[in-house]
CHARMM-style PDB file with segment names, atoms N, HN, CA, C and O in Angstrom:
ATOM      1  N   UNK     1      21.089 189.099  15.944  1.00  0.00      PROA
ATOM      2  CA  UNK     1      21.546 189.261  17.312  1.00  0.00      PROA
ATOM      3  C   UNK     1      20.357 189.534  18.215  1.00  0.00      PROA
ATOM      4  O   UNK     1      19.405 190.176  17.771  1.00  0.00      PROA
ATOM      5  N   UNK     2      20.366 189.046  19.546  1.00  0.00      PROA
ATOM      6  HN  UNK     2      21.139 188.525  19.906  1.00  0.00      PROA
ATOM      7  CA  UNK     2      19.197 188.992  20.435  1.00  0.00      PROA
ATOM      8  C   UNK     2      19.343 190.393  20.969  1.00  0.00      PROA
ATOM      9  O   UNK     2      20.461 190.898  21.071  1.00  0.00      PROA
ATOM     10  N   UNK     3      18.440 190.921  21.254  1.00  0.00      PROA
ATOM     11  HN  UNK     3      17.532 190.511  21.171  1.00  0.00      PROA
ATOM     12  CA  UNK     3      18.570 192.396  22.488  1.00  0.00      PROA
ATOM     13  C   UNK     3      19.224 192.079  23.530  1.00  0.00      PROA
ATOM     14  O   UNK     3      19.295 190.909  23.907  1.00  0.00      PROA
ATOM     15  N   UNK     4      19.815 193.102  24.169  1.00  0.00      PROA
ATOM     16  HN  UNK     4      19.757 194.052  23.863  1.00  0.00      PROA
ATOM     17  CA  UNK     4      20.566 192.620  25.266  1.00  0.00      PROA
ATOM     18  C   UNK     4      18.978 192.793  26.492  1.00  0.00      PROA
ATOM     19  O   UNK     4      18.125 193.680  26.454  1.00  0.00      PROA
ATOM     20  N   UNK     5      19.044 191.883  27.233  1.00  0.00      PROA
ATOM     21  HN  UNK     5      19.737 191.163  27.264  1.00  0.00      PROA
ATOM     22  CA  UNK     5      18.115 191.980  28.092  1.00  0.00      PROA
ATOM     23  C   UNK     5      18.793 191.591  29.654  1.00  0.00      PROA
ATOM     24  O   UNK     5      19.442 190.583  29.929  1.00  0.00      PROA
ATOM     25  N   UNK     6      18.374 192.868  30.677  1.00  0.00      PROA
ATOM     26  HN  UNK     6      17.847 193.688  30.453  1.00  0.00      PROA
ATOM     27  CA  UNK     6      19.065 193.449  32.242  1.00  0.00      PROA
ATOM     28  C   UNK     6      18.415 192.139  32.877  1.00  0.00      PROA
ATOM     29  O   UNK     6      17.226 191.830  32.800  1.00  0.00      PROA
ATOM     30  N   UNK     7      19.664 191.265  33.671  1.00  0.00      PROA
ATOM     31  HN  UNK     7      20.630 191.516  33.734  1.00  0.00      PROA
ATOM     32  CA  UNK     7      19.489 190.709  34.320  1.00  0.00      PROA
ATOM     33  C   UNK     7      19.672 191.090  35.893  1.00  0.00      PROA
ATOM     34  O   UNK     7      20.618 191.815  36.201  1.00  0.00      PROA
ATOM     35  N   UNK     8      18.877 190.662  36.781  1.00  0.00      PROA
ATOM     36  HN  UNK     8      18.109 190.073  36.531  1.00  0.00      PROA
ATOM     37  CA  UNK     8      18.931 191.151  38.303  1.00  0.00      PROA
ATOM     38  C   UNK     8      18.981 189.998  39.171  1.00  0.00      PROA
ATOM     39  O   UNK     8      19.165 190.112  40.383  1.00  0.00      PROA
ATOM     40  N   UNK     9      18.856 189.131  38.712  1.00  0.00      PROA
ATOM     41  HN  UNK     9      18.706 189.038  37.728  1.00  0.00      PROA
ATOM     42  CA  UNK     9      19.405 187.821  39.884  1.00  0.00      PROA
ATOM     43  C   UNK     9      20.843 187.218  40.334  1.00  0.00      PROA
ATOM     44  O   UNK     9      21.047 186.503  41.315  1.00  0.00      PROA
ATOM     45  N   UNK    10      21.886 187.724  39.288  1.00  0.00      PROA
ATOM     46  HN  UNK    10      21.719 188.305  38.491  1.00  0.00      PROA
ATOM     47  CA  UNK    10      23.098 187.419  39.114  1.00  0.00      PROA
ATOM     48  C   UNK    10      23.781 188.363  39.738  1.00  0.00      PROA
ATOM     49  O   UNK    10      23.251 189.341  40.267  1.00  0.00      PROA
ATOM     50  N   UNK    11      25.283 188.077  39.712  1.00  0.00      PROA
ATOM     51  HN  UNK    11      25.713 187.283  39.283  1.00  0.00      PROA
ATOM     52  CA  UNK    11      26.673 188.819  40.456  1.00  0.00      PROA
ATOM     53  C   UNK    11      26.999 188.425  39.175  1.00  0.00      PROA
ATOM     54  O   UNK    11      26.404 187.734  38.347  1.00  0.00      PROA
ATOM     55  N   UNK    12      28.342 189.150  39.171  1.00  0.00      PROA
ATOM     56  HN  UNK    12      28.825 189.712  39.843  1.00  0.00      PROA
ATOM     57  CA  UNK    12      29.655 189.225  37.573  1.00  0.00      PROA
ATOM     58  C   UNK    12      30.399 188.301  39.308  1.00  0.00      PROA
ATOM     59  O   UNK    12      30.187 188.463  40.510  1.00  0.00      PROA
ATOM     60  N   UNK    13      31.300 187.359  38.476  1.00  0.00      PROA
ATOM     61  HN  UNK    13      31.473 187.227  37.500  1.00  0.00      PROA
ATOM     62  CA  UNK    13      31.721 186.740  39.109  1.00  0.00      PROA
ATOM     63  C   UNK    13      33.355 187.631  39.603  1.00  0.00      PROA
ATOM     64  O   UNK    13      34.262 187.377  40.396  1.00  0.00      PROA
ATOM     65  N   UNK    14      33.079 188.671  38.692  1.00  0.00      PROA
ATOM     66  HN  UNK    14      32.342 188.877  38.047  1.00  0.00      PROA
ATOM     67  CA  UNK    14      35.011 189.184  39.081  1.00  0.00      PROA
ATOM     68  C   UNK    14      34.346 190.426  39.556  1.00  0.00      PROA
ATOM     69  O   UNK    14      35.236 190.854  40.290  1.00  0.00      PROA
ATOM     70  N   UNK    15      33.484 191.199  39.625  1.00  0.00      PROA
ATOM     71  HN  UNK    15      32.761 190.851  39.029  1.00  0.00      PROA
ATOM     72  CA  UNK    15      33.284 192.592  40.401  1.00  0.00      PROA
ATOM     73  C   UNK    15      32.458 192.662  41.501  1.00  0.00      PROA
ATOM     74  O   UNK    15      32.522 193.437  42.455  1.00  0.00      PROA
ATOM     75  N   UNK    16      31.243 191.283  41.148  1.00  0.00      PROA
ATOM     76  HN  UNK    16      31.191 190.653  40.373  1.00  0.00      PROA
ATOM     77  CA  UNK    16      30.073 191.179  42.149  1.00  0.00      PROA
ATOM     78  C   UNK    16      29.005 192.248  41.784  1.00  0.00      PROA
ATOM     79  O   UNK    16      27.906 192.164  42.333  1.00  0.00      PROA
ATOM     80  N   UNK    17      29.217 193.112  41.017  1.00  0.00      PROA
ATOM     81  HN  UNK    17      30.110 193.179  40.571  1.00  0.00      PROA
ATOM     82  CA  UNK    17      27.984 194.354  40.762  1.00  0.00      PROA
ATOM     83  C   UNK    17      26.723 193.031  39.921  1.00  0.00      PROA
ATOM     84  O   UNK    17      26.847 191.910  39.429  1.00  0.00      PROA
ATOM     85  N   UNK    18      25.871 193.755  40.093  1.00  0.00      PROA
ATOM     86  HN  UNK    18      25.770 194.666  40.493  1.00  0.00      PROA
ATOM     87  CA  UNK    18      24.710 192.754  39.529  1.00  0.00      PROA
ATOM     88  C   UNK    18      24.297 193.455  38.236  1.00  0.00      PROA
ATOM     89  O   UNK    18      23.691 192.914  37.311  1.00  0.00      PROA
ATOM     90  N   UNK    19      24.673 194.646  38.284  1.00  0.00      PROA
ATOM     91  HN  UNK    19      25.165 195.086  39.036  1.00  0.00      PROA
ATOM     92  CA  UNK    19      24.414 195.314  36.477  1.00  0.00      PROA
ATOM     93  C   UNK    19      25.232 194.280  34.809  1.00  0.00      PROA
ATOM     94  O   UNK    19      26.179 194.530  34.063  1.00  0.00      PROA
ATOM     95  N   UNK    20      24.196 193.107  34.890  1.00  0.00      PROA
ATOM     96  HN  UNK    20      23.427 192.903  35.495  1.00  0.00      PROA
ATOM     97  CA  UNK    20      24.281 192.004  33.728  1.00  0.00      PROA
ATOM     98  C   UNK    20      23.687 192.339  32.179  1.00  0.00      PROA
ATOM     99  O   UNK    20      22.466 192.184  32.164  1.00  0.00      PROA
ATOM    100  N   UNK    21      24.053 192.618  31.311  1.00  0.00      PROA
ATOM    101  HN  UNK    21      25.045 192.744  31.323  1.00  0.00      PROA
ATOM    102  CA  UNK    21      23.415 191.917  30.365  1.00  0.00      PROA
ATOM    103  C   UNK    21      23.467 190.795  29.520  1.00  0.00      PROA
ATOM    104  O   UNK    21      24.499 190.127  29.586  1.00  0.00      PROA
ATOM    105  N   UNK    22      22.364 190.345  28.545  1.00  0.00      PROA
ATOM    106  HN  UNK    22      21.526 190.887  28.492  1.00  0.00      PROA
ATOM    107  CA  UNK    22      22.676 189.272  28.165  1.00  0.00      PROA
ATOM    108  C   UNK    22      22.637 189.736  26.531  1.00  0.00      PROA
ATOM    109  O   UNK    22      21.816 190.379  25.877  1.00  0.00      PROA
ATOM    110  N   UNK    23      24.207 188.956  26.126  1.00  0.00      PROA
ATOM    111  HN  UNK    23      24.874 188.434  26.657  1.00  0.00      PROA
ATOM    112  CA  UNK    23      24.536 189.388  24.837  1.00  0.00      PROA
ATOM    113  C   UNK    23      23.735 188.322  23.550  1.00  0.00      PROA
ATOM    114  O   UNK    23      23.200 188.636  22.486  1.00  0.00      PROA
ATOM    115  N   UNK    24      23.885 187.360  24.021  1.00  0.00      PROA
ATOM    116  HN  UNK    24      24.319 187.105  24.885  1.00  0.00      PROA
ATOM    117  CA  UNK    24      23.988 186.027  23.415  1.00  0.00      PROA
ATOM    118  C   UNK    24      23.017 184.884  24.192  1.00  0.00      PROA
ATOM    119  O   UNK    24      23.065 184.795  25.419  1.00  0.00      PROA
ATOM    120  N   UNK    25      21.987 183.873  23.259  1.00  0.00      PROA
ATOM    121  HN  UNK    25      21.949 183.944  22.262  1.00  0.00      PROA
ATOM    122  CA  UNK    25      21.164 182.880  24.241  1.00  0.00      PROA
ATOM    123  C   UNK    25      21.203 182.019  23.047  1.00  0.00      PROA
ATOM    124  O   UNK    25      20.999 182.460  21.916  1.00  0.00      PROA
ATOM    125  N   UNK    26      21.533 180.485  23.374  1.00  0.00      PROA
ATOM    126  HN  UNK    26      21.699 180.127  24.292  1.00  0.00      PROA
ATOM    127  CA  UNK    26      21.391 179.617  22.083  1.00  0.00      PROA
ATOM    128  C   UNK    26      21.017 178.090  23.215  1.00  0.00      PROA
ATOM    129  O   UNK    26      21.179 178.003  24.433  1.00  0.00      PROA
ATOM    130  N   UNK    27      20.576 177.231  22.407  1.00  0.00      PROA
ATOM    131  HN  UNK    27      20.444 177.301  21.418  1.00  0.00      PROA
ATOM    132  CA  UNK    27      20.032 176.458  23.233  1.00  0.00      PROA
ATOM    133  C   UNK    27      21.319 175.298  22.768  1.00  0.00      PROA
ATOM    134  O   UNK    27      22.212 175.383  21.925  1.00  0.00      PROA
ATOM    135  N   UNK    28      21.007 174.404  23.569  1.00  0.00      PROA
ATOM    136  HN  UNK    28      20.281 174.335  24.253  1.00  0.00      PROA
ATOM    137  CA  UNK    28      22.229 173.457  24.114  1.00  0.00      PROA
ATOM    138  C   UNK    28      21.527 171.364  24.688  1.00  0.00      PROA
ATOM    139  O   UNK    28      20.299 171.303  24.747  1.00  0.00      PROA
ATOM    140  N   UNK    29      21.931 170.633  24.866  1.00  0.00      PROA
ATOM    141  HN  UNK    29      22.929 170.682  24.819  1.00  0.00      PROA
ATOM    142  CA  UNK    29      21.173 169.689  25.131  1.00  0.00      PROA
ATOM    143  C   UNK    29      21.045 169.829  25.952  1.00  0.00      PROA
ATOM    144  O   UNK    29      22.011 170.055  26.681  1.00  0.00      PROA
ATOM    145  N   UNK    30      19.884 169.801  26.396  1.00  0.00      PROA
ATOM    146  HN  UNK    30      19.099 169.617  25.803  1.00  0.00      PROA
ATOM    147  CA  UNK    30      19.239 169.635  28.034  1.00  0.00      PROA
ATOM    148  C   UNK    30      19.026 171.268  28.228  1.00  0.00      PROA
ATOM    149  O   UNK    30      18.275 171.531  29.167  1.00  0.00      PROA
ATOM    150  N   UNK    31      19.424 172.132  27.686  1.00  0.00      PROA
ATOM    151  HN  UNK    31      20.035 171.918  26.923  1.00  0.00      PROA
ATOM    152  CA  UNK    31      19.295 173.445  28.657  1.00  0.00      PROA
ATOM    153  C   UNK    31      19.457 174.620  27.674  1.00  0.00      PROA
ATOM    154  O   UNK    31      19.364 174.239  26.507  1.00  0.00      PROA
ATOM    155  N   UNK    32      19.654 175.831  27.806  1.00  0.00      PROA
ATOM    156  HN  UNK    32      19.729 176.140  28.754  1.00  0.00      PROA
ATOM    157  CA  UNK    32      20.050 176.882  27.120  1.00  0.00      PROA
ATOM    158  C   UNK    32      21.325 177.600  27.638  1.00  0.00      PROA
ATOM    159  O   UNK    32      21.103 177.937  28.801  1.00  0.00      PROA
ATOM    160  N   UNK    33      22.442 177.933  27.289  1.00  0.00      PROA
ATOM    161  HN  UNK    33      22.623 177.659  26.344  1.00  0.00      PROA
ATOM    162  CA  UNK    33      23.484 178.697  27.283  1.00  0.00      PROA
ATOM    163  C   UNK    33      23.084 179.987  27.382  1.00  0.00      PROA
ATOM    164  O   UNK    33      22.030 180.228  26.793  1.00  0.00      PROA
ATOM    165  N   UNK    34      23.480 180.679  27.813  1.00  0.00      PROA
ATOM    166  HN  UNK    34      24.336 180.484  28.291  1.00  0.00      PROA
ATOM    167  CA  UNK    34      23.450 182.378  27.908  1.00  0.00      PROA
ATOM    168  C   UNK    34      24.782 182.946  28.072  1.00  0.00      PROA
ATOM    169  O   UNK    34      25.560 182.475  28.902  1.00  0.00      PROA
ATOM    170  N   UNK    35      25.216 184.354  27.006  1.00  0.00      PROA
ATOM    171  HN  UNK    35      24.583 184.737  26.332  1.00  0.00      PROA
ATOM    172  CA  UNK    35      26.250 184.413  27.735  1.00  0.00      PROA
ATOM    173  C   UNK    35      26.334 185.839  27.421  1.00  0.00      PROA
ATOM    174  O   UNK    35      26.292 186.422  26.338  1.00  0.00      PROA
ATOM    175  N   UNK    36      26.519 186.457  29.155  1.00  0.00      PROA
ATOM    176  HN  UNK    36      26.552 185.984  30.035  1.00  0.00      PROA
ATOM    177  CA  UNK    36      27.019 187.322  29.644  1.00  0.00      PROA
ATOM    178  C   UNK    36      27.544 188.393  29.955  1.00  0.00      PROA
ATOM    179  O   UNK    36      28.663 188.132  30.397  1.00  0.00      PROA
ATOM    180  N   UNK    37      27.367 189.398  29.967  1.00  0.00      PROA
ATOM    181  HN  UNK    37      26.458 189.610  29.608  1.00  0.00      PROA
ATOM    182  CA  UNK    37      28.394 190.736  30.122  1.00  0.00      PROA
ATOM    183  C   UNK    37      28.285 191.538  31.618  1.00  0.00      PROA
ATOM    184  O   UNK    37      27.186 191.641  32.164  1.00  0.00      PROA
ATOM    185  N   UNK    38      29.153 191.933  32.052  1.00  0.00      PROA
ATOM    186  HN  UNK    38      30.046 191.849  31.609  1.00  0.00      PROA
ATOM    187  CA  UNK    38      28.848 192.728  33.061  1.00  0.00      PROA
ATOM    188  C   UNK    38      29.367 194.150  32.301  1.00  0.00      PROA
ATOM    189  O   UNK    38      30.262 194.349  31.479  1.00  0.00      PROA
ATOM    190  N   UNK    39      28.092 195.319  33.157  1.00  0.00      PROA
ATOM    191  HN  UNK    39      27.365 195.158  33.825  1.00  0.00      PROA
ATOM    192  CA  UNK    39      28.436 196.853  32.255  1.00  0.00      PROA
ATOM    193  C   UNK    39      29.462 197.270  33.097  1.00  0.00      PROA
ATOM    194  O   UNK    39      30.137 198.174  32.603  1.00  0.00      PROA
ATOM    195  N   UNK    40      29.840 196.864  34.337  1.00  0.00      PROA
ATOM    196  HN  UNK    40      29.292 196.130  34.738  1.00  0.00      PROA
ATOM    197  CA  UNK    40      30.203 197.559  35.307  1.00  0.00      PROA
ATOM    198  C   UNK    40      32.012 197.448  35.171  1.00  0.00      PROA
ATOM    199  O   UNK    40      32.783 198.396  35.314  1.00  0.00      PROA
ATOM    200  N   UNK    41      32.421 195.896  34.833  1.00  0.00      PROA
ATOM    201  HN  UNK    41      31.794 195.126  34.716  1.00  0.00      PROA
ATOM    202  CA  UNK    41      33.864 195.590  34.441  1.00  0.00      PROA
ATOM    203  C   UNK    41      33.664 195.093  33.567  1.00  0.00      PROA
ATOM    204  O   UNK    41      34.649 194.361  33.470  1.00  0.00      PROA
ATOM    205  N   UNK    42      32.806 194.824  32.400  1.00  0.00      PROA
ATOM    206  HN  UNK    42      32.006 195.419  32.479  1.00  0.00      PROA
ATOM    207  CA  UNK    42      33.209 194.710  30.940  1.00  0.00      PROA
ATOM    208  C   UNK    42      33.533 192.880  31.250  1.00  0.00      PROA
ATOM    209  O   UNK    42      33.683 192.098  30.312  1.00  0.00      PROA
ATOM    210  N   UNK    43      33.581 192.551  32.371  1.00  0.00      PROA
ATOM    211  HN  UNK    43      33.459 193.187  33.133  1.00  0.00      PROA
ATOM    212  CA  UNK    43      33.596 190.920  31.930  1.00  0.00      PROA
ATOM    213  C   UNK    43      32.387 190.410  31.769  1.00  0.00      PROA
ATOM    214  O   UNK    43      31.249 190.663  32.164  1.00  0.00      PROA
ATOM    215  N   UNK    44      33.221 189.160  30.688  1.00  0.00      PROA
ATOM    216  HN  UNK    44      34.146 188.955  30.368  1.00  0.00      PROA
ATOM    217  CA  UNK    44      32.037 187.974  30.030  1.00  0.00      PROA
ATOM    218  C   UNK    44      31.946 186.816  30.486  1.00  0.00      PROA
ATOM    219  O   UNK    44      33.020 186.248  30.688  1.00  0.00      PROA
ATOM    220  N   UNK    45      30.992 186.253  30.725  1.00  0.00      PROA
ATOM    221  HN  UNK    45      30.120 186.714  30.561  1.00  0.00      PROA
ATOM    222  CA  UNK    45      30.640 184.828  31.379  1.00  0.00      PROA
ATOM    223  C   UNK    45      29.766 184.113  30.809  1.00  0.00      PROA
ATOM    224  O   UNK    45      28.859 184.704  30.224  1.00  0.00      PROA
ATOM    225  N   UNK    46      29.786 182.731  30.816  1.00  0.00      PROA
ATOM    226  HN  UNK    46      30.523 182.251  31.292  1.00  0.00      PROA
ATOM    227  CA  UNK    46      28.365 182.132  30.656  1.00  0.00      PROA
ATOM    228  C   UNK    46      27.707 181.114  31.386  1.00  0.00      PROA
ATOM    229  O   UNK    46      28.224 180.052  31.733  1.00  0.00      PROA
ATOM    230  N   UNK    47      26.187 181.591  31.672  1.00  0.00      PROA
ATOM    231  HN  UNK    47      25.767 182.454  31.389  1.00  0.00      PROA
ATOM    232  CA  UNK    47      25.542 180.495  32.492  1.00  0.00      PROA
ATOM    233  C   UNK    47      24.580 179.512  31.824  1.00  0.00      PROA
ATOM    234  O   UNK    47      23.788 179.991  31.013  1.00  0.00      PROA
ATOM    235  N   UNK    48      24.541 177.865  32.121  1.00  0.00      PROA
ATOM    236  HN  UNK    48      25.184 177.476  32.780  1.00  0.00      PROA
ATOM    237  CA  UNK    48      23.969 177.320  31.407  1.00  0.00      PROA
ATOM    238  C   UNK    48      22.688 177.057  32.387  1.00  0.00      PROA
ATOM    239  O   UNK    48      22.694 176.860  33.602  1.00  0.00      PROA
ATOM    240  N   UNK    49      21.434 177.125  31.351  1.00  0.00      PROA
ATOM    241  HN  UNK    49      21.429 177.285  30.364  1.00  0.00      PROA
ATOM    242  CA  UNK    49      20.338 176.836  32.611  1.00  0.00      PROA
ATOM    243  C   UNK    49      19.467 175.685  32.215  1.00  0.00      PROA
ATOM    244  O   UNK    49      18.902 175.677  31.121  1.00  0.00      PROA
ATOM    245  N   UNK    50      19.324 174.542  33.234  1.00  0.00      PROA
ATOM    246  HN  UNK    50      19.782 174.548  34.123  1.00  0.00      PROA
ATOM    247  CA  UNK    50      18.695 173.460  32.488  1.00  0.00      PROA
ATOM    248  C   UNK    50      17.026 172.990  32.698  1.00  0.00      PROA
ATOM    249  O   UNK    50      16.736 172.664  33.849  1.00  0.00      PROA
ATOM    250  N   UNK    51      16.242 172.952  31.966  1.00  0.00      PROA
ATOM    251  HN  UNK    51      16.477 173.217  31.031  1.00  0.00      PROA
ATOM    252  CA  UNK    51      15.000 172.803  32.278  1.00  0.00      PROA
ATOM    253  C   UNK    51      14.317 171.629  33.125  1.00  0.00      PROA
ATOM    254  O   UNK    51      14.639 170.460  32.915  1.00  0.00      PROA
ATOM    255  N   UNK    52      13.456 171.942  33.995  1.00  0.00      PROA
ATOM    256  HN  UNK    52      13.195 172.892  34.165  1.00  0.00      PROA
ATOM    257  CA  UNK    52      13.378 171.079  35.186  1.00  0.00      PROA
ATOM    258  C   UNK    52      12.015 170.476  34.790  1.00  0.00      PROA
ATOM    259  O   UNK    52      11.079 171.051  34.234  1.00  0.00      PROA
ATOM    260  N   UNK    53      12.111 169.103  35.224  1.00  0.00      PROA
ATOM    261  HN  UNK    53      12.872 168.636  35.676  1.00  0.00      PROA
ATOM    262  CA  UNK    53      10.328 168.402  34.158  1.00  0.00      PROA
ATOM    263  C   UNK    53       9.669 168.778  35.779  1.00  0.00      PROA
ATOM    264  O   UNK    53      10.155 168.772  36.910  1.00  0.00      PROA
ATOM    265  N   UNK    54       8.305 169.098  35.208  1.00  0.00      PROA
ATOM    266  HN  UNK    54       7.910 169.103  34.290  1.00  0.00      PROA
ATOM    267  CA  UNK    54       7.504 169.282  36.525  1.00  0.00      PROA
ATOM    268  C   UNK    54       6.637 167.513  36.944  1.00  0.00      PROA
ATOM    269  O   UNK    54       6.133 166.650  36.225  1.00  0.00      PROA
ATOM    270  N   UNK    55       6.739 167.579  37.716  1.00  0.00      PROA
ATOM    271  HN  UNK    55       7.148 168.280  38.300  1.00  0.00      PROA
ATOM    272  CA  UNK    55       5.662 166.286  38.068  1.00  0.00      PROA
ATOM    273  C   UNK    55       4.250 166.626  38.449  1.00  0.00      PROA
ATOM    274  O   UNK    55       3.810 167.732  38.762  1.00  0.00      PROA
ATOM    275  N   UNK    56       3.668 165.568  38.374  1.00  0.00      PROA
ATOM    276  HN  UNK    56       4.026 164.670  38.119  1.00  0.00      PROA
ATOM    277  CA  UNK    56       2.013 165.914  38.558  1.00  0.00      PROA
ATOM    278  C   UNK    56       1.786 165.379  39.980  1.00  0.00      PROA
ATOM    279  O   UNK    56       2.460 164.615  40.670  1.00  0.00      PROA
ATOM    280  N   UNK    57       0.629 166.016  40.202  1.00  0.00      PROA
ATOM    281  HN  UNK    57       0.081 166.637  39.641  1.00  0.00      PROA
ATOM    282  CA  UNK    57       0.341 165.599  42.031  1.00  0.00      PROA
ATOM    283  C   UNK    57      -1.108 165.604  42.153  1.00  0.00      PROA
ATOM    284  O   UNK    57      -1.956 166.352  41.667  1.00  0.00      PROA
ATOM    285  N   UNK    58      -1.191 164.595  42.914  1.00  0.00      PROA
ATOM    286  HN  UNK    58      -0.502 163.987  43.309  1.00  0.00      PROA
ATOM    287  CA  UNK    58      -2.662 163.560  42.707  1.00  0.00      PROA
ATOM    288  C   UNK    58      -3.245 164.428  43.755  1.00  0.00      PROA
ATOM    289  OT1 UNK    58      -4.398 164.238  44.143  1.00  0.00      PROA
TER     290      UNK     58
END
């Protein structure tokens, strides 16, 4: 099991408090899954995040 690690960029989509952790991270095509807890109402969510190719600049 991963550590739970405090996220601060997010809202819980049902309380809005931003006190997140992350229970769970597994990777996925194209992106990684994460999923979710809020400490504040105990709900679970998950966000998928997909990796962006950088381009080069002349």
């Amino acid at each position: 099991m991963i550590s739970p690690i405090r996220q601060t960029g997010l809202h819980c989509p049902a309380c809005g408090k931003r006190k997140l952790i992350t229970v769970d991270t597994r990777p996925t095509a194209g992106g990684i899954r994460r999923r979710k807890k809020c400490n504040t109402c105990d709900f679970r969510f998950s966000t998928v995040e997909t990796i962006a190719k950088m381009r080069k600049v002349r």
